[in-house]
N, C-alpha and C positions, 0 to 999 in steps of 0.2 A: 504494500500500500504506500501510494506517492503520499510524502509528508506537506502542507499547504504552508504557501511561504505566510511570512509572518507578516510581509510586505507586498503589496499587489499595486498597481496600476493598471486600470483596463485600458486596451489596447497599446500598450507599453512594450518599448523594447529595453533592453538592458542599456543601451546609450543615450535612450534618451534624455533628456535632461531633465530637472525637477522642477513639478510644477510650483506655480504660483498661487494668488489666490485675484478677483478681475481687480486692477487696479493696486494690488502689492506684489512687489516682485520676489523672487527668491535671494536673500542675504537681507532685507529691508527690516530697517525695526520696526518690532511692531510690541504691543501690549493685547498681554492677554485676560480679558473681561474679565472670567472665570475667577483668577485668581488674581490680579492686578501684577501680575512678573510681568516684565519687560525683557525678550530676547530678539535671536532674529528668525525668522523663518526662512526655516529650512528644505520643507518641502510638502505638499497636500497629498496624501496616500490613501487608497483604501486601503484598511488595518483588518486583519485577523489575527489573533493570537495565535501564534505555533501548534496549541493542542485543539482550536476548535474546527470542527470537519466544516468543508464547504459547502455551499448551497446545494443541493437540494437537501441535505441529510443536515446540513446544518445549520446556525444563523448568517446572515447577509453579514458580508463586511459592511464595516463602518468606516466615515469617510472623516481623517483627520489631519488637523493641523501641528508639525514636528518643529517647534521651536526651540533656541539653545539660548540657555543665557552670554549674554554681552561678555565677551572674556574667553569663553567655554564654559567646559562643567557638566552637569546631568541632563539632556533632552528632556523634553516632557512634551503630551502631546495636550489638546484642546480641540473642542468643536471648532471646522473652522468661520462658524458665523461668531466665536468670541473675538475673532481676532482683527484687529483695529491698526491702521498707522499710525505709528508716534512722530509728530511733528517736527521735523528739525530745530532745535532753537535752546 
C-alpha cells in the first residue's frame, strides 16, 4: 500500500514553484489572524497528515497556509483566509 504524501498540490509537479495566496506573494510578510505571529509565507498546500488515507476511504485534504517566522525557527501552518499582508512601515 502507497503511503499519501503529507504534502499534495493538485495538478502539481515537483518543480513547480510555490504557491501564493491572490494578491500575496510567496517570501511576503504577512500576519497571521489566528494567532496574531507575524512570519512569511511560504507556500498554500493541500495538507494531509502522513497516517490519514485519501479520499475516497478517507477525509478531503485541507487547504493551508505554511508560514515561518521572520529569522526562521518552527513553520506553522493557518487557514489561509487568516492570512493578511503586513504593511511595510
Amino acid at each position: 500500500m502507497n503511503r499519501p504524501s503529507c504534502r499534495e498540490r493538485t495538478n502539481a509537479t515537483a518543480g513547480d514553484p510555490p504557491a501564493g495566496l491572490p494578491g500575496i506573494p510567496v517570501g511576503a510578510l504577512v500576519r497571521d489572524r489566528a494567532t496574531g505571529r507575524e512570519g512569511t509565507l511560504r507556500d498554500v498546500l493541500l495538507y494531509r497528515s502522513a497516517g490519514e488515507l485519501p479520499e475516497p476511504e478517507g477525509r478531503p485534504a485541507r487547504r493551508l497556509a505554511f508560514l515561518r517566522p521572520v529569522g526562521g525557527g518552527r513553520e506553522w501552518t493557518t487557514e489561509p483566509d487568516q492570512v493578511v499582508a503586513v504593511e511595510p512601515g
